[in-house]
C-alpha positions as CSV (number, residue, x, y, z in Angstrom):
1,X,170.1,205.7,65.9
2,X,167.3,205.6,68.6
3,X,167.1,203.1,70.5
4,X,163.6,201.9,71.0
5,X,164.3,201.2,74.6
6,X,165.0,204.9,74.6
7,X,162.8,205.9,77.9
8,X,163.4,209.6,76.1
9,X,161.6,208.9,73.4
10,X,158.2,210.9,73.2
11,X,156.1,208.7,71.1
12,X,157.2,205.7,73.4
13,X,156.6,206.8,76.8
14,X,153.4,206.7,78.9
15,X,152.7,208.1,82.3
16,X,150.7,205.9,84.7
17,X,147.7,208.2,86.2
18,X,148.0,208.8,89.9
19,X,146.3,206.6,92.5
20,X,145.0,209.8,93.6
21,X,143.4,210.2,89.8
22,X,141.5,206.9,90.6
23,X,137.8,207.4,92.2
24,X,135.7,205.1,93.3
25,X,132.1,204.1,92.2
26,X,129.7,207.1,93.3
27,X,127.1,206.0,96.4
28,X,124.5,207.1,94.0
29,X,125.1,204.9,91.8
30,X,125.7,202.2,94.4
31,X,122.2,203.0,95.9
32,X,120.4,202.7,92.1
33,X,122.2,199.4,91.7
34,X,120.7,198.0,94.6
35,X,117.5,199.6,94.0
36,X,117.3,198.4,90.7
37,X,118.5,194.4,92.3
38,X,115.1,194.9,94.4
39,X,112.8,195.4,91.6
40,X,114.4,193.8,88.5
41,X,115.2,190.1,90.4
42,X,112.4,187.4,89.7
43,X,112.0,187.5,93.8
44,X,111.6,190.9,94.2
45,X,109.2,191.7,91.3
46,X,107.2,189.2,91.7
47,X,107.1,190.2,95.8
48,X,105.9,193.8,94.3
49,X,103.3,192.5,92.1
50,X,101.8,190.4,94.8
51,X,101.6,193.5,97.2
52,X,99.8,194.9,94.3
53,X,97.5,192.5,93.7
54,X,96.7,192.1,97.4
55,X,96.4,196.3,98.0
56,X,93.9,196.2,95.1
57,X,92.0,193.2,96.3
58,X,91.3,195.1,99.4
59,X,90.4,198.1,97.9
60,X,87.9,196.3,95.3
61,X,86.3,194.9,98.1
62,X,85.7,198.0,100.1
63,X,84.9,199.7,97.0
64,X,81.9,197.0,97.0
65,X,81.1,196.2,100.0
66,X,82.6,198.7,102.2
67,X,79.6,200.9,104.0
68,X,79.5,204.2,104.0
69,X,81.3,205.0,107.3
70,X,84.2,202.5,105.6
71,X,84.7,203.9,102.2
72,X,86.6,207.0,103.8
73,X,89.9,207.9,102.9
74,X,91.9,206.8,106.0
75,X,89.7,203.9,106.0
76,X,91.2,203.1,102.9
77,X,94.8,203.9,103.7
78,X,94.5,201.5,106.6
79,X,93.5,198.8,105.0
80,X,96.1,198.8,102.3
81,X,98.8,199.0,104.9
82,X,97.6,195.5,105.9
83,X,100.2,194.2,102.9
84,X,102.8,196.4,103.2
85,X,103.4,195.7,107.2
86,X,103.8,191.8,106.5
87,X,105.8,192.1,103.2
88,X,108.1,195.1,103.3
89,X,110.2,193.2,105.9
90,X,110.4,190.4,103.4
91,X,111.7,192.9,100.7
92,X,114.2,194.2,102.9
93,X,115.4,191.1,103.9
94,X,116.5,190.0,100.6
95,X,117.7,193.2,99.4
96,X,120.2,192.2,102.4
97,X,120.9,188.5,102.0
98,X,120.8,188.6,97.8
99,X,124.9,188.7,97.9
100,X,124.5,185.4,100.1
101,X,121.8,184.0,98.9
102,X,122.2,184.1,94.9
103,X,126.1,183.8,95.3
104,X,126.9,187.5,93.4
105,X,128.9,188.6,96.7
106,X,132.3,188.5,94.5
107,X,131.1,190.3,91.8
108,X,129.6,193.1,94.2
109,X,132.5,193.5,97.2
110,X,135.1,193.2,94.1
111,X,133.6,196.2,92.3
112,X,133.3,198.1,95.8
113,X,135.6,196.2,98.2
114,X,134.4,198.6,101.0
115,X,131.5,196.7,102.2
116,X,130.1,199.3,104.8
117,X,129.0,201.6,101.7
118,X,127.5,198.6,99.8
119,X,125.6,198.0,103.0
120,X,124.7,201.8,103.3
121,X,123.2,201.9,99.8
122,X,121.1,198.7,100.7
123,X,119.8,200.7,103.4
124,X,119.1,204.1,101.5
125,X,117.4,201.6,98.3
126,X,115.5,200.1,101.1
127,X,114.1,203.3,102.3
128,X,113.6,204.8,99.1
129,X,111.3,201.7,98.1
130,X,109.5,201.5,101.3
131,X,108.5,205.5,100.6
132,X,107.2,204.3,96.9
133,X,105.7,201.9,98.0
134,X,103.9,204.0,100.3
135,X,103.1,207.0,98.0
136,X,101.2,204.1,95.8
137,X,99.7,202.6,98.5
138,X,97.8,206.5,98.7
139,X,97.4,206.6,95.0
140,X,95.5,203.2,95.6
141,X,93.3,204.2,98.7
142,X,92.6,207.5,96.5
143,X,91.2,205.8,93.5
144,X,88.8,203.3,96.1
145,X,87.9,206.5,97.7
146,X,87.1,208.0,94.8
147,X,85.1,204.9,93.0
148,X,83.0,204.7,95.9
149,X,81.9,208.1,95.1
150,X,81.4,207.9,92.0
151,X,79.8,204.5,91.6
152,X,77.9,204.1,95.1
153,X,77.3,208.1,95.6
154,X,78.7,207.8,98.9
155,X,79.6,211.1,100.4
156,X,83.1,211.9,100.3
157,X,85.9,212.0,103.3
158,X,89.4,213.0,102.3
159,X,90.4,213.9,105.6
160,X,93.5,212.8,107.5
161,X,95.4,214.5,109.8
162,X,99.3,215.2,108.8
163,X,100.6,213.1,112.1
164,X,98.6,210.1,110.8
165,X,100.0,210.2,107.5
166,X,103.8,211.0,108.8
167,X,103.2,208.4,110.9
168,X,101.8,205.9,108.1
169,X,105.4,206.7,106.2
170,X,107.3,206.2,109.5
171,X,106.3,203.0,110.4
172,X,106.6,201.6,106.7
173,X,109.8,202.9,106.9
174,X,110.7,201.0,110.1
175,X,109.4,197.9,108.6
176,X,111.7,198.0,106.1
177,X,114.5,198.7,107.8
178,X,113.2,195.8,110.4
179,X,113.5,193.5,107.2
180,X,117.4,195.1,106.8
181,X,118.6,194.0,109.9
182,X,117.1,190.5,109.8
183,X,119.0,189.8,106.7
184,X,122.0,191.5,107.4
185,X,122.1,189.4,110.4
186,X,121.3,185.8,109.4
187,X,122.2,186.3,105.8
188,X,120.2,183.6,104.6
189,X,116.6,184.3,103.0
190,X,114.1,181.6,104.2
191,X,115.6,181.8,107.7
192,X,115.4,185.3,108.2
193,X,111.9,185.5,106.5
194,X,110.7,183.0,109.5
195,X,112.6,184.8,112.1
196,X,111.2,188.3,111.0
197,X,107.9,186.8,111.2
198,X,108.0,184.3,114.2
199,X,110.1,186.0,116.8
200,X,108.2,189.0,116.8
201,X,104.8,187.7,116.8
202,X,106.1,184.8,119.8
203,X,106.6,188.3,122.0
204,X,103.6,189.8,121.1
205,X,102.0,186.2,122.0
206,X,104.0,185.7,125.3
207,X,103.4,190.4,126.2
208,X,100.2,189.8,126.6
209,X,100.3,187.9,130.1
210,X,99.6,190.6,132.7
211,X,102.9,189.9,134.3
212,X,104.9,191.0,131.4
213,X,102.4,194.0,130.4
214,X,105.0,196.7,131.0
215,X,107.8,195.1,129.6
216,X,105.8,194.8,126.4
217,X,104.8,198.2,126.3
218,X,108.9,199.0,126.0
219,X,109.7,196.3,123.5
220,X,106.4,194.9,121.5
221,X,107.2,197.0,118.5
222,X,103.9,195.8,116.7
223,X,102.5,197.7,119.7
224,X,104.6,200.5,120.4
225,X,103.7,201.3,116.4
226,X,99.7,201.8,117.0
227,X,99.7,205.6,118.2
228,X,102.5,206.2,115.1
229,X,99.9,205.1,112.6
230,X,97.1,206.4,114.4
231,X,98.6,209.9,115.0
232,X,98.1,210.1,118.7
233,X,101.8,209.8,119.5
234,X,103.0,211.3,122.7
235,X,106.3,212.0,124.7
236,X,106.2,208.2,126.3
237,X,105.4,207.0,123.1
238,X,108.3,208.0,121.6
239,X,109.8,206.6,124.0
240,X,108.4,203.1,123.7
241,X,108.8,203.3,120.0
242,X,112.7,204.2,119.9
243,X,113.2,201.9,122.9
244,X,111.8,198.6,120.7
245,X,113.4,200.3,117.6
246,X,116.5,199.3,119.2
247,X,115.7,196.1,120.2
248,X,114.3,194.7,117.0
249,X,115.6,197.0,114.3
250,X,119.4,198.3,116.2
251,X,120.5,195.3,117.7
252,X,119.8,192.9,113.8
253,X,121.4,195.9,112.3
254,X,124.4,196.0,114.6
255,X,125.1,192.2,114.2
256,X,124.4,192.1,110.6
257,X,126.6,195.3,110.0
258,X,129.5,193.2,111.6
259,X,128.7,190.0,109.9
260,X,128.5,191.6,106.4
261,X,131.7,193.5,107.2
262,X,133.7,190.2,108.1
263,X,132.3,187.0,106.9
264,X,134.2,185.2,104.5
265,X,132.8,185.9,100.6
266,X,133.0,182.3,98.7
């Protein structure tokens, strides 16, 4: 008789799959799930509605009272912008600091205990966002254009140069990413709302005194942006631009990268 402790005995045994046999969650998928935690929380809906609501307040007031030399298309792209530059950072920052700040960091760093590619698809969500939310800021400034046309029979202007609208999706990009490194670095939402907005604006304040023109021309980012958006970027431009990058978007990101890969998860 068999004994059921027989390891020979077919119906009985099991093989465990190699550890090599188990993958690990796909980075597209990663970057989805925190895409879809930026649009589907309370927070970050409602953040998305209200940058809708503003865009099309703008635009409804343009479309109205907006002259003739206003109503153009890159008139209209600017002014939507307005939004976007003060709350993109805000998105970003808590797409970073929602692990720390609504207490789900367990659930997400035990499902992908390698933090650095949680962090990564924050980034990539981020960035992906930013670009939608751009391409509807254009749909927007298309329709205003258009109604202006159509209902005050102004003449029509879609022109605008490719390095102004490269440089529109640029800097809305680097906004974002701005927000990132605020949150990945204080990891706390009201904090690094208020630092995003303070610290920069403090150093715009304190660049303007003539002694401290030229360091502000290196590190004001709000400044070093204008010739991206207005397509007149040149060689020093660049330079100014990925010099205050650094500053206010590299250095955030470098201590928030370390914070986020260390910091105890309770």
């Amino acid at each position: 008789m068999t004994s059921v402790l027989d390891p020979t005995t077919s119906h009985l045994t099991h093989e465990r799959p190699a550890l090599t046999d188990v993958r690990g969650i796909p980075f597209t998928r990663l970057a989805r799930v925190e895409l879809r935690k930026m649009v589907d929380t309370r927070a970050g809906r409602w953040m998305l509605i209200v940058m809708s609501a503003i865009s099309a307040l703008i635009v409804a007031a343009m479309v109205i009272w907006g002259t003739p030399d206003e109503s153009t298309f890159s008139v209209f792209v600017g002014v939507t912008s307005f939004p976007l530059i003060v709350l993109l950072p805000i998105v970003g920052i808590m797409a970073a600091t929602a692990e720390w700040s609504q207490r789900t960091g367990l659930v997400t760093f035990t499902l992908e205990p390698r933090r650095s590619r949680v962090l990564l698809a924050k980034v990539v969500a981020g960035v992906l966002l930013g670009l939608l939310v751009v391409a509807a800021s254009f749909v927007a400034a298309a329709l205003g254009h258009l109604l202006t046309i159509v209902l005050r029979d102004t003449p029509g202007d879609w022109s605008m140069s490719w390095q102004v609208v490269l440089g529109f999706v640029v800097a809305m990009t680097i906004f974002i990413i701005q927000g990132l490194g605020f949150g990945f670095a204080v990891l706390n939402t009201p904090v690094a709302i208020v630092a995003s907005i303070l610290l920069p604006t403090i150093w715009s304040i304190v660049g303007a005194f003539p002694k401290l023109q030229t360091a502000a021309t290196w590190l004001d980012l709000n400044r070093t942006i204008d010739p991206l958006m207005s397509g007149s970027m040149t060689g020093a431009d660049w330079a100014h631009l990925g010099t205050a990058s650094a500053v206010w978007i590299g250095i955030p990101l470098a201590i928030g990268s370390w914070r986020v890969l260390t910091r105890e998860v309770k």
